[in-house]
N, CA, C and O of each residue as an XYZ file, in Angstrom:
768
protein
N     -17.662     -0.596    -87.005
C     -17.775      0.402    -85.970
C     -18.400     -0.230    -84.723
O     -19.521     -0.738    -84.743
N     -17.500     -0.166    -83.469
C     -18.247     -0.922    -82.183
C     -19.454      0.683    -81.890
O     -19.558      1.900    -82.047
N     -20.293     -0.882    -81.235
C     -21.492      0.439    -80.606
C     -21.152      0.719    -79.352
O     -20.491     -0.005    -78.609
N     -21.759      2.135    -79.025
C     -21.392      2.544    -77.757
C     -22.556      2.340    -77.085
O     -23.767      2.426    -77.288
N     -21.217      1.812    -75.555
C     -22.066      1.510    -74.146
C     -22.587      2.973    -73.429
O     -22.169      4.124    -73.303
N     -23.442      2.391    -73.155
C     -24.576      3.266    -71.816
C     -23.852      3.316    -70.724
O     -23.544      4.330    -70.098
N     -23.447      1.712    -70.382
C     -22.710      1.975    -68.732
C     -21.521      1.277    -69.037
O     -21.479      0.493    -69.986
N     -20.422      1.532    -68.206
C     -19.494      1.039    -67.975
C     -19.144     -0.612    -68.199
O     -20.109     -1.212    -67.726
N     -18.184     -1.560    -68.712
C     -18.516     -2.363    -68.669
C     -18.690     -3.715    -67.169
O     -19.182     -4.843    -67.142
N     -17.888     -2.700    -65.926
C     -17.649     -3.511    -65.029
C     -18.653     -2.942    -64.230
O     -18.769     -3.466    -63.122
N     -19.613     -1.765    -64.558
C     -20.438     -1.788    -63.407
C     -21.662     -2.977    -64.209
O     -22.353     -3.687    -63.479
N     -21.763     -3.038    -65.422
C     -22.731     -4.509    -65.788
C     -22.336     -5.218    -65.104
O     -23.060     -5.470    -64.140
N     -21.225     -5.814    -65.181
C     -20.734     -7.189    -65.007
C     -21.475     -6.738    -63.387
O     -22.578     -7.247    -63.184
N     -20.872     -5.770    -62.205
C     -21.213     -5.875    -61.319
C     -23.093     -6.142    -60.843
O     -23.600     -6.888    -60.005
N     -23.567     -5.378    -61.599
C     -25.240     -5.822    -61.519
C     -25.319     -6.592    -61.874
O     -26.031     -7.231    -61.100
N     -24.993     -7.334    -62.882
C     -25.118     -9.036    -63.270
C     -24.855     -9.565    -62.359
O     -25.843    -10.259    -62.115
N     -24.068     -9.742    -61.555
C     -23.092    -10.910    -60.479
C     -23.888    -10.409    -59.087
O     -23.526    -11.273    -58.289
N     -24.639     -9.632    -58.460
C     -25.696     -9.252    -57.658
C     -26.981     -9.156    -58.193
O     -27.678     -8.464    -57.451
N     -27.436     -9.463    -58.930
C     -28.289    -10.374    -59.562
C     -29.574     -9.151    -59.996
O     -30.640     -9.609    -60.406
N     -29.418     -7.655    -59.889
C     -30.239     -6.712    -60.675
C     -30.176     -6.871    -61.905
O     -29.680     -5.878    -62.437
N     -30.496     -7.795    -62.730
C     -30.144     -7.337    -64.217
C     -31.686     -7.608    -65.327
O     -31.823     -7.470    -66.543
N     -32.477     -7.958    -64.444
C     -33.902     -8.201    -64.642
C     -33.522     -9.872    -65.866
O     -34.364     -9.985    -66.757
N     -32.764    -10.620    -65.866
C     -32.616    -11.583    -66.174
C     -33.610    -12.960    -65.785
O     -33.520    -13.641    -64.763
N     -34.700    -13.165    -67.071
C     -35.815    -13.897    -66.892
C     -35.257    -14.801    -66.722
O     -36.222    -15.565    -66.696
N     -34.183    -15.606    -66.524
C     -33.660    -17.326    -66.520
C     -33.267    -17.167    -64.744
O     -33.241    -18.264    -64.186
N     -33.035    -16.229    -64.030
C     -32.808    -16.327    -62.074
C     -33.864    -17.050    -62.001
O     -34.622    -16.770    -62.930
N     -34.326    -17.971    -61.224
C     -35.251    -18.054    -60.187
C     -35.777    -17.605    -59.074
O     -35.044    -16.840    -58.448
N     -36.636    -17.791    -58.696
C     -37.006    -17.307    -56.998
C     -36.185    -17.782    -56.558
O     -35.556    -17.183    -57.431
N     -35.372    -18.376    -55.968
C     -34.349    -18.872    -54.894
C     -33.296    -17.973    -55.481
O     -32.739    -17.572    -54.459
N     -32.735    -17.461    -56.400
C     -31.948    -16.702    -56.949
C     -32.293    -14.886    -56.272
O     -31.596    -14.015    -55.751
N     -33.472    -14.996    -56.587
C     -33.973    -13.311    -56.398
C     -34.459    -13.058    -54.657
O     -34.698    -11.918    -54.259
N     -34.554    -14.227    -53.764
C     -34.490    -14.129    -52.464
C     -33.148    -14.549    -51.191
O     -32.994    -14.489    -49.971
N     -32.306    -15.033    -52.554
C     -30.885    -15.089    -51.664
C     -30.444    -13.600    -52.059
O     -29.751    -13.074    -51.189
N     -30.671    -12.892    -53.065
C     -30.312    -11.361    -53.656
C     -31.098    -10.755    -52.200
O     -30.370    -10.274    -51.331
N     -31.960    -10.781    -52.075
C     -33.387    -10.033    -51.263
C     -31.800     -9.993    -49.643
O     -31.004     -9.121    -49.295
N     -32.161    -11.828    -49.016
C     -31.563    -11.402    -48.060
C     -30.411    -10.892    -47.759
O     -30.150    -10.431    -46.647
N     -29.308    -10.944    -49.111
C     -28.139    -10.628    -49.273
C     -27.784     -8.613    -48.968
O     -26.965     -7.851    -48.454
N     -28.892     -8.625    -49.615
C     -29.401     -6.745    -49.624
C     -29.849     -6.511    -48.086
O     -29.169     -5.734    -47.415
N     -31.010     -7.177    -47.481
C     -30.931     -6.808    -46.625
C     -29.722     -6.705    -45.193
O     -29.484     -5.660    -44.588
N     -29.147     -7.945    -44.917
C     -27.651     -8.488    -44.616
C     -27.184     -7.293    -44.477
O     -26.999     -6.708    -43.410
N     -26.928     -6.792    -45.843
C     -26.319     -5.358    -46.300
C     -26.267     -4.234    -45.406
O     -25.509     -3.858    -44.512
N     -27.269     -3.848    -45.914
C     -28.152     -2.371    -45.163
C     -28.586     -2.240    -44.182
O     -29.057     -1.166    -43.806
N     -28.545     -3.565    -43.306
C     -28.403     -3.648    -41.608
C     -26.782     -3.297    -41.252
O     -26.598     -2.485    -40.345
N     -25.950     -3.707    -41.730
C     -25.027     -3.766    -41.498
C     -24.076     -2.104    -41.644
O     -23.185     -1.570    -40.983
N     -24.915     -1.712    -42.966
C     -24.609     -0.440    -43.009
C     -24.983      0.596    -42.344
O     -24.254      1.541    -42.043
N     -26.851      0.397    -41.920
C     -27.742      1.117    -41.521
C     -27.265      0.777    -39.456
O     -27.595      1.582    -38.585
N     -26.665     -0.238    -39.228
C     -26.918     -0.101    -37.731
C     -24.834     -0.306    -37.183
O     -24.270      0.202    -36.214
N     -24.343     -1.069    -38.093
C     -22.913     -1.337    -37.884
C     -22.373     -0.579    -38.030
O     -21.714     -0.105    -37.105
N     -22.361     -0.138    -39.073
C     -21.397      1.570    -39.762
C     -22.025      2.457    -38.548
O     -21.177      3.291    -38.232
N     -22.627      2.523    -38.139
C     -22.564      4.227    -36.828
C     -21.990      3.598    -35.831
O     -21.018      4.163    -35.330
N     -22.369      2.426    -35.335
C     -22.028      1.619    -33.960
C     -20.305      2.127    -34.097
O     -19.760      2.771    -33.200
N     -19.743      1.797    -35.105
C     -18.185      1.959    -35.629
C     -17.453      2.995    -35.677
O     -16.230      3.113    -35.600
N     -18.493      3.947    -35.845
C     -18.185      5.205    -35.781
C     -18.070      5.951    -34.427
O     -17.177      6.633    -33.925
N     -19.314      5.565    -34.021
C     -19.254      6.286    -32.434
C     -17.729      5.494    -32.130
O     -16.679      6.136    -32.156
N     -17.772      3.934    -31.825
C     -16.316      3.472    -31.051
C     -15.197      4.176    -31.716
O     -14.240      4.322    -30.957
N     -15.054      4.583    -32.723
C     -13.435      5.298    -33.306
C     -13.853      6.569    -32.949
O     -12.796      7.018    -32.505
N     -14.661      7.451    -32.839
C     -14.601      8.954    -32.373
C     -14.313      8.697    -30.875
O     -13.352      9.393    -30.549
N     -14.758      7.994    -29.887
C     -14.411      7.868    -28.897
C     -12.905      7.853    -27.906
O     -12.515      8.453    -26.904
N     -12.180      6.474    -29.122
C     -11.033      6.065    -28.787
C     -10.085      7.357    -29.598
O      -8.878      7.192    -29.421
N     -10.330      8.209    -30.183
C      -9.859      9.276    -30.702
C      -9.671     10.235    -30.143
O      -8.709     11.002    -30.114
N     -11.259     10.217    -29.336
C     -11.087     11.648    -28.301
C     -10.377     11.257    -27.271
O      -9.659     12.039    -26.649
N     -10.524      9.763    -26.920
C      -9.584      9.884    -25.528
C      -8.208     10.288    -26.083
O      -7.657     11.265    -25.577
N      -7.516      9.516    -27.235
C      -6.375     10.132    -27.366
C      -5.907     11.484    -27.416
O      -4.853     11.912    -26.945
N      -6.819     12.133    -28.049
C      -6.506     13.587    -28.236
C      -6.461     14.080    -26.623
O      -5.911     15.171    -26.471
N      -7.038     13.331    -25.210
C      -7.342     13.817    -24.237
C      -5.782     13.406    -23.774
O      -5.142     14.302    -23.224
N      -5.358     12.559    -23.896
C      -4.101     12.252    -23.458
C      -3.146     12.372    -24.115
O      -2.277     11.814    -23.445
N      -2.504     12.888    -25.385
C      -1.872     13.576    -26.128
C      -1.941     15.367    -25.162
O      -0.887     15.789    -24.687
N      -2.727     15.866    -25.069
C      -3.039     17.857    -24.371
C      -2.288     16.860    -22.467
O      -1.305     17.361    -21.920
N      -2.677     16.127    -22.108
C      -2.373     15.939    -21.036
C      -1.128     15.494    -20.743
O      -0.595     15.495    -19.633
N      -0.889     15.291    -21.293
C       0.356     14.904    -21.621
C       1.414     15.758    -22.074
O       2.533     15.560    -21.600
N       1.277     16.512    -22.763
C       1.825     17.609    -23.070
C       1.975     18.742    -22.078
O       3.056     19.309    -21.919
N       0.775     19.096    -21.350
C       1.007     19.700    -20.108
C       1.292     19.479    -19.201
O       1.151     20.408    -18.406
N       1.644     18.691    -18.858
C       2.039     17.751    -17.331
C       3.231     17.241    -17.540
O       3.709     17.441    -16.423
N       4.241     16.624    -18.265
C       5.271     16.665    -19.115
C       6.539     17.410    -19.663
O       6.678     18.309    -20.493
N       7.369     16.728    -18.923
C       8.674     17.962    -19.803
C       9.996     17.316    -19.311
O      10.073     16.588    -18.321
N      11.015     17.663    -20.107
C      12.387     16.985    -20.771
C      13.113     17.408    -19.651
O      12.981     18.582    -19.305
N      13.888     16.634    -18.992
C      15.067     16.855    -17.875
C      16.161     15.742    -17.912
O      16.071     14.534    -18.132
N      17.116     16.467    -17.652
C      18.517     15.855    -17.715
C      18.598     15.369    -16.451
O      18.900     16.138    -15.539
N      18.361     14.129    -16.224
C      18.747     13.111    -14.793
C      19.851     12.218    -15.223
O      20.135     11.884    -16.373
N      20.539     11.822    -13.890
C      21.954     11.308    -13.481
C      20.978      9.438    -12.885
O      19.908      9.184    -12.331
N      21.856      8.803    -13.294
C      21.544      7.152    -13.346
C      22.064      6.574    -11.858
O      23.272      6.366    -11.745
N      21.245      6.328    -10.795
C      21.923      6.169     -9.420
C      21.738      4.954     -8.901
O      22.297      4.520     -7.893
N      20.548      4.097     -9.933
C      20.579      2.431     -9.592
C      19.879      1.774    -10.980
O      18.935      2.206    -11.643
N      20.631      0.670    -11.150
C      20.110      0.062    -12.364
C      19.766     -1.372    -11.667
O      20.630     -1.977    -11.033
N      18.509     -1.845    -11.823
C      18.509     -3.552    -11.096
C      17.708     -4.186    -12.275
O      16.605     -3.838    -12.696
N      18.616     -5.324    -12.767
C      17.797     -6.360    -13.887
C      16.581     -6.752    -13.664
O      16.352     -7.166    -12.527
N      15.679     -6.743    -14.468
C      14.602     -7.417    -13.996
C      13.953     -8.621    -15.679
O      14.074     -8.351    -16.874
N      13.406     -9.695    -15.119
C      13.214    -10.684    -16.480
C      12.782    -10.184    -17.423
O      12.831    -10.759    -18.511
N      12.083     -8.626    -17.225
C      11.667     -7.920    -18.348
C      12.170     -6.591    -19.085
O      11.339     -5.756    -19.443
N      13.322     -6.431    -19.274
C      14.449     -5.395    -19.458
C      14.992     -4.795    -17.952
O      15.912     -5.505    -17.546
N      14.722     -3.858    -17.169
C      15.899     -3.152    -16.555
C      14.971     -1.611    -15.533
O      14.487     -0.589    -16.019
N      15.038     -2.086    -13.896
C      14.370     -0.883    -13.709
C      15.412      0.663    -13.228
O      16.227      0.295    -12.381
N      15.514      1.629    -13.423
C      16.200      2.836    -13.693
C      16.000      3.913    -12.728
O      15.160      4.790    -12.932
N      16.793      3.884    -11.605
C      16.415      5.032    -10.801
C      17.322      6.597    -10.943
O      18.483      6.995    -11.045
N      16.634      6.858    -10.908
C      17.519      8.452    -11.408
C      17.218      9.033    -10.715
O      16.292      8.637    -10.007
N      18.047     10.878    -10.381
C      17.549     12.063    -10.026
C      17.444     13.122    -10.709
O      17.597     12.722    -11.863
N      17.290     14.163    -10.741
C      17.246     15.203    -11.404
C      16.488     16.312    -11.045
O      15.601     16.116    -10.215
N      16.662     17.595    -11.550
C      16.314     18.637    -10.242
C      15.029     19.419    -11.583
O      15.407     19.798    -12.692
N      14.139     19.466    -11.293
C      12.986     20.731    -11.843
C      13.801     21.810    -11.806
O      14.829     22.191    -11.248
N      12.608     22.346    -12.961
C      12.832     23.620    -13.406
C      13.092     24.679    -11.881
O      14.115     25.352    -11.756
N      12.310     24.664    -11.138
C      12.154     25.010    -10.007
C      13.446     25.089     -8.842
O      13.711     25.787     -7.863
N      13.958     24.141     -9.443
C      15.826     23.909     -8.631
C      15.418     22.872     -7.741
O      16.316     22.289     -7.134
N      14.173     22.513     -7.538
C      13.634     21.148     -6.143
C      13.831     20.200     -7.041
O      13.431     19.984     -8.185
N      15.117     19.245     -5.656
C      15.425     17.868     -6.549
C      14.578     16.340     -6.568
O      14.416     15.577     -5.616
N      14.282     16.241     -7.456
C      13.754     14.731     -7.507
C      14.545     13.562     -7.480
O      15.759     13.615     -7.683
N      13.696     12.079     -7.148
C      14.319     11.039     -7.150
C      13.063     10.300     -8.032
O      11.892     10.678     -7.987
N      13.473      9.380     -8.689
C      11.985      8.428     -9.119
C      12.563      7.445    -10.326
O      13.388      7.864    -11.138
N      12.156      6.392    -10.348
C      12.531      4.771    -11.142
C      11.542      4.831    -12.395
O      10.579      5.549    -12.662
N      12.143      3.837    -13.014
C      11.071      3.838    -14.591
C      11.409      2.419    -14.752
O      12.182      1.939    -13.923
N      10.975      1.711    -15.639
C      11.468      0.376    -16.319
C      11.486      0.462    -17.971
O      10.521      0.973    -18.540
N      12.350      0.069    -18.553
C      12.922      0.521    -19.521
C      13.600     -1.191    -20.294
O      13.578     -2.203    -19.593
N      14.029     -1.225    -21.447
C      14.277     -2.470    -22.198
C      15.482     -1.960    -22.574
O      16.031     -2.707    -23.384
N      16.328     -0.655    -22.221
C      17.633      0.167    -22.734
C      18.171     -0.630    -21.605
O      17.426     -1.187    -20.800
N      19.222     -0.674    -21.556
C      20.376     -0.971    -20.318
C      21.185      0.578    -20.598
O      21.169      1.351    -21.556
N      21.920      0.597    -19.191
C      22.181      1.661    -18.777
C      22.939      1.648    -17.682
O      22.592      0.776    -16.885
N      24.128      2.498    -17.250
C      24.997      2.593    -15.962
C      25.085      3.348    -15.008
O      24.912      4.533    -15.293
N      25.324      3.080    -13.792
C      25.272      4.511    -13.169
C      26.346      4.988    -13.544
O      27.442      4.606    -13.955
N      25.409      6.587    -13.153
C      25.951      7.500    -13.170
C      26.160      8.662    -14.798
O      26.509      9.811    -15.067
N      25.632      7.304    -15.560
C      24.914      8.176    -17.095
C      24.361      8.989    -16.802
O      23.928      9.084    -15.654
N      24.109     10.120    -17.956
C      23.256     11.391    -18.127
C      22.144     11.361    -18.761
O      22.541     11.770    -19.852
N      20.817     11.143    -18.917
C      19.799     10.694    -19.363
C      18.874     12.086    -19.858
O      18.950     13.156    -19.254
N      18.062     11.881    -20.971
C      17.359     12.772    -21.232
C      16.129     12.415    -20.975
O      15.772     11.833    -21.999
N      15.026     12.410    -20.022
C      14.007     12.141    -19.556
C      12.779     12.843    -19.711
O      12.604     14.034    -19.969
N      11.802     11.764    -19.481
C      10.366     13.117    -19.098
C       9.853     13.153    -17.653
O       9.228     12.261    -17.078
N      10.050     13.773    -17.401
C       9.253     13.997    -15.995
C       7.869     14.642    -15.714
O       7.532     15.754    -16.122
N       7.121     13.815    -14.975
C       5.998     14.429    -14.666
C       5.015     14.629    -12.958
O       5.372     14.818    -11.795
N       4.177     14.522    -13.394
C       3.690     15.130    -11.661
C       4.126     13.980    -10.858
O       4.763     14.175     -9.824
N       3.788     12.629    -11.311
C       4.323     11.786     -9.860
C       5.027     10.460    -11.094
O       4.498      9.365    -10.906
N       5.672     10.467    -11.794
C       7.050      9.714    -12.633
C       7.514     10.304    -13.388
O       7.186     11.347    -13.954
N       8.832      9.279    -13.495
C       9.757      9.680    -14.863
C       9.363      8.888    -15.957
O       8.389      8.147    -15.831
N      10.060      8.951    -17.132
C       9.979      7.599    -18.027
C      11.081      8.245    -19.525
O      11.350      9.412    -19.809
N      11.352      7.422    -19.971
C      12.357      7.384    -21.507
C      11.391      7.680    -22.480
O      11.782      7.990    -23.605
N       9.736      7.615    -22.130
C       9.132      7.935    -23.334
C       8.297      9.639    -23.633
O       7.403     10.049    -22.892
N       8.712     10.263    -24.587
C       8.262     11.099    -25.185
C       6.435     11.256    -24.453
O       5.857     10.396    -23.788
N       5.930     12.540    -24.843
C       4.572     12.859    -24.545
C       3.891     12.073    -25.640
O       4.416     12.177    -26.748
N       2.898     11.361    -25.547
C       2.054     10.828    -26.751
C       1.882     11.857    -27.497
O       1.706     13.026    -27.155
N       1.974     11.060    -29.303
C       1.891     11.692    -30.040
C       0.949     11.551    -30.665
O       0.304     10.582    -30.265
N       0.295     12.302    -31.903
C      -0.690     12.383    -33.000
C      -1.020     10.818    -33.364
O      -1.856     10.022    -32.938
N       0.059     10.740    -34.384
C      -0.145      9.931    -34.865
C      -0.319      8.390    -34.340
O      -0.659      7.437    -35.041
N       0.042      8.364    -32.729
C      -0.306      6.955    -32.054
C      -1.954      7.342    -31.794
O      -2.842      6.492    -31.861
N      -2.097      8.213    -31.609
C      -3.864      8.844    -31.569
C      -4.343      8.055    -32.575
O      -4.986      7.012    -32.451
N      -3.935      8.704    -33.763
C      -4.646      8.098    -35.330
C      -4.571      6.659    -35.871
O      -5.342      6.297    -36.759
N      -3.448      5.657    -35.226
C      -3.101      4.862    -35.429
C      -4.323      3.689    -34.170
O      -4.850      2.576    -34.164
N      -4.239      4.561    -33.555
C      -5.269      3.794    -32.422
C      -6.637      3.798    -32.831
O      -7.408      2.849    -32.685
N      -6.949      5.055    -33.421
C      -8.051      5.101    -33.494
C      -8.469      3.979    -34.871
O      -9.526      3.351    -34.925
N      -7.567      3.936    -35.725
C      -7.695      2.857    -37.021
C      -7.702      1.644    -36.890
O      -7.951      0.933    -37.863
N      -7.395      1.042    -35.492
C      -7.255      0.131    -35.221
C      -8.482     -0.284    -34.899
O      -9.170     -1.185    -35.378
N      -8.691      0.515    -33.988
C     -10.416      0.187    -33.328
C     -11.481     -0.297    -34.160
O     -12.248     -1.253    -34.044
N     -11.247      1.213    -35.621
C     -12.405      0.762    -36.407
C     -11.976     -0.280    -36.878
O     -12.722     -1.170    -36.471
N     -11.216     -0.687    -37.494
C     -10.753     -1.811    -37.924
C     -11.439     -2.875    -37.457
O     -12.242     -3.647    -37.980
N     -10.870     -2.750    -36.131
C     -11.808     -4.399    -35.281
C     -13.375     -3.912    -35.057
O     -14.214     -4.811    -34.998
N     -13.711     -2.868    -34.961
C     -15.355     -2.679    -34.879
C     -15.830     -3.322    -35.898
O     -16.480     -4.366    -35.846
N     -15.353     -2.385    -37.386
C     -15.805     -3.258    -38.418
C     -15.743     -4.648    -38.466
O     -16.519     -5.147    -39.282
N     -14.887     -5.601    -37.683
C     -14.765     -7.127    -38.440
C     -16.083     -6.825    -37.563
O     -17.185     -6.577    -38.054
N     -15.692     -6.905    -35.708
C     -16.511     -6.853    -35.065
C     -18.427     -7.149    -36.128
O     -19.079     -8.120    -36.514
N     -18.526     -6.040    -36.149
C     -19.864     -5.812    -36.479
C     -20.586     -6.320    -38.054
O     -21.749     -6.320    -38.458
N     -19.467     -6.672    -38.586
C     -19.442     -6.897    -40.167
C     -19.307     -8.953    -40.058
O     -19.361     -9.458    -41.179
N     -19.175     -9.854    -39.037
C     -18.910    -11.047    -39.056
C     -20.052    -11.540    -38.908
O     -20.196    -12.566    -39.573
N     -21.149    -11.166    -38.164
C     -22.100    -11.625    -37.941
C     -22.978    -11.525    -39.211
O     -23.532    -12.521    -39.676
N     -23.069    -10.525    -39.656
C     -23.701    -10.057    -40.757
C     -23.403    -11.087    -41.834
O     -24.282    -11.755    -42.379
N     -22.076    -11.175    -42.111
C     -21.315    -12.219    -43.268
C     -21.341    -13.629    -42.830
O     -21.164    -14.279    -43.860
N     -21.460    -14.373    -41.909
C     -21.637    -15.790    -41.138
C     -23.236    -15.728    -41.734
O     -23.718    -16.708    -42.301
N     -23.767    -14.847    -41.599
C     -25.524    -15.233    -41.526
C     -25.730    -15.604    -43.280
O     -26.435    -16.447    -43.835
N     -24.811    -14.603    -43.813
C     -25.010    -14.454    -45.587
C     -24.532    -15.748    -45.885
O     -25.137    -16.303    -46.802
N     -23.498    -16.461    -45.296
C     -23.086    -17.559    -45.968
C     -23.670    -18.397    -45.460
O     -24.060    -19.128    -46.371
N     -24.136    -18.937    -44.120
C     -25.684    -19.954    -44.439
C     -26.618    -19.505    -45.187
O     -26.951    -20.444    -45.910
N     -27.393    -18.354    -45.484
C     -28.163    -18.237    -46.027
C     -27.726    -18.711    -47.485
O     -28.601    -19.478    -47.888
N     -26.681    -18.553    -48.470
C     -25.935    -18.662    -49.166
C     -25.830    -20.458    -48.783
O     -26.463    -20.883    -49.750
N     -25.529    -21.388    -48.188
C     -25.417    -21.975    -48.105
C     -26.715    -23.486    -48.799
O     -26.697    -24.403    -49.621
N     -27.904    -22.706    -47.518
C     -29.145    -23.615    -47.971
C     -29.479    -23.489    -49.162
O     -29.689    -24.532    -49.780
N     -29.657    -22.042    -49.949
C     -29.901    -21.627    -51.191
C     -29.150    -22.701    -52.336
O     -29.613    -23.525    -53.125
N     -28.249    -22.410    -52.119
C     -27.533    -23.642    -52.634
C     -27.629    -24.736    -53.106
O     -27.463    -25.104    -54.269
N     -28.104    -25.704    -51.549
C     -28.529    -26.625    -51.761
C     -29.720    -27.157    -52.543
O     -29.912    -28.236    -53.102
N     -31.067    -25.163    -52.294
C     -32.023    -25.941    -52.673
C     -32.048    -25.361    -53.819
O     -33.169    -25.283    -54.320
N     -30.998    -24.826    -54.539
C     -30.915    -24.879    -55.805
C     -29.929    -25.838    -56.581
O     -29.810    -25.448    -57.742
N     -29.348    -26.718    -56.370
C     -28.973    -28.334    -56.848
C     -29.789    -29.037    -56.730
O     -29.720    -30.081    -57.380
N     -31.193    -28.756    -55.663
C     -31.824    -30.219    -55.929
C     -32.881    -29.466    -56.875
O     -33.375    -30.464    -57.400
N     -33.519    -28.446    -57.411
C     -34.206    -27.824    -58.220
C     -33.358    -28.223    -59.918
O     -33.900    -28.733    -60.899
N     -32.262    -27.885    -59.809
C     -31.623    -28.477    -60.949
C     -31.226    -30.164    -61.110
O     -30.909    -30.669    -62.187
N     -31.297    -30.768    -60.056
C     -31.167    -32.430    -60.290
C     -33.096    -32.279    -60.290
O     -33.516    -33.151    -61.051
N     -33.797    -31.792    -59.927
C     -35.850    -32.155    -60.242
C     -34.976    -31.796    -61.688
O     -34.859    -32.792    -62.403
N     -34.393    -30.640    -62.195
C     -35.268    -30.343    -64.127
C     -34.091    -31.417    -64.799
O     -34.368    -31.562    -65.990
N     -33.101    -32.063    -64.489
C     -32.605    -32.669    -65.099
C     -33.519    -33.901    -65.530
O     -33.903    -34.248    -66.647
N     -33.798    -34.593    -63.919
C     -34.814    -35.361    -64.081
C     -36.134    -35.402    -65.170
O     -36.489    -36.284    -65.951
N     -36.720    -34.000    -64.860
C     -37.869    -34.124    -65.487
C     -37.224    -34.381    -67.057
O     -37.658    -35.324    -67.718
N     -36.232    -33.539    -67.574
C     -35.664    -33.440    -68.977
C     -35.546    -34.820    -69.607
O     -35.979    -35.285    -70.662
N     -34.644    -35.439    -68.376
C     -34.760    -37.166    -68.905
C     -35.710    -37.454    -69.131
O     -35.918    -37.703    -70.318
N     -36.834    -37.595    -68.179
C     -37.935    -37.948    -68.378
C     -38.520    -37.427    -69.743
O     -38.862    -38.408    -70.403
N     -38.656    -36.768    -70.118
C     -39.627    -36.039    -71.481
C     -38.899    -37.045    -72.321
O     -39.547    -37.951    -72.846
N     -37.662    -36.962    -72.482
C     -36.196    -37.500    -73.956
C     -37.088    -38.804    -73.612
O     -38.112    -38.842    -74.293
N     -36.969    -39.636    -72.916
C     -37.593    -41.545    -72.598
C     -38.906    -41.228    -73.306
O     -39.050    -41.996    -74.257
N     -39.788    -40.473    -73.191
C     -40.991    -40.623    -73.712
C     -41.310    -40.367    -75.285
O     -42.452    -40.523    -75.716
């Protein structure tokens, strides 16, 4: 009959491998690379994680500000194609087309579509341009905003992790030469 566990077996393994496991064979250099590793941590959580937060609520609200503005200022009209001129970066598009209002407009866009005069175009028009693109949507909002945190987090999370791996680094070292001293001493005892 196996005996039953208390905890899980991978959250052990996980306190073992972060070094809580009250294991008398760690050393001090073991239990103060843990120390700064924790702290590392909880700076990172305690001052990075909000810093990250404020920047993605931000870049969120602007979107949501330009998604409503966009939407109101914005709207679909059927314009006629009256000059097309190449340019090295797709194609700029002058059209007309008359508002709701019956007052006719004129106004250019640049665009990567090619196009002829005298096509029928489904456009957006707004207070002072046209353009081929739709009112911003939601999901370029949400997609922006994931992005941000994204880079906030490396942002704010690299420094934190650069510092852990020198610290991680010297520890290291001065735990190989702590284990080349007990090898030593070990030889030493076996000769005597």
């Amino acid at each position: 009959m196996e005996p039953t566990r208390t905890t899980p077996a991978g959250f052990s393994r996980l306190r073992r491998r972060i070094g809580c496991d009250g294991n008398e064979l760690r050393r001090d250099v073991d239990r103060r690379q843990r120390r700064a590793g924790l702290l590392l941590l909880m700076l990172f959580v305690g001052v990075g994680l909000p810093i990250c937060g404020r920047i993605v609520q931000a870049v969120y609200d602007s979107g949501v500000r330009a998604e409503r503005y966009e939407v109101a200022t914005r709207h679909k009209v059927d314009a006629t194609v009256l000059k097309v001129d190449d340019l090295p970066s797709g194609h700029r598009i002058t059209v007309k087309w008359r508002e709701p209002s019956g007052q006719p407009r004129t106004g250019s866009y640049s665009s990567w579509y090619g196009t002829t005069v005298g096509e029928h175009l489904q456009l957006w028009a707004g207070p002072a341009t046209v353009s081929d693109e739709a009112p911003r949507r939601h999901a370029r909002t949400v997609g922006e905003a994931v992005g941000a945190g994204l880079g906030a987090v490396t942002a704010a999370g690299s420094p934190a992790l650069a510092a852990y791996m020198l610290i991680r680094y010297r520890f290291d070292r001065r735990r190989d030469r702590l284990w080349d001293a007990g090898w030593e001493s070990l030889d030493a005892d076996r000769s005597h």
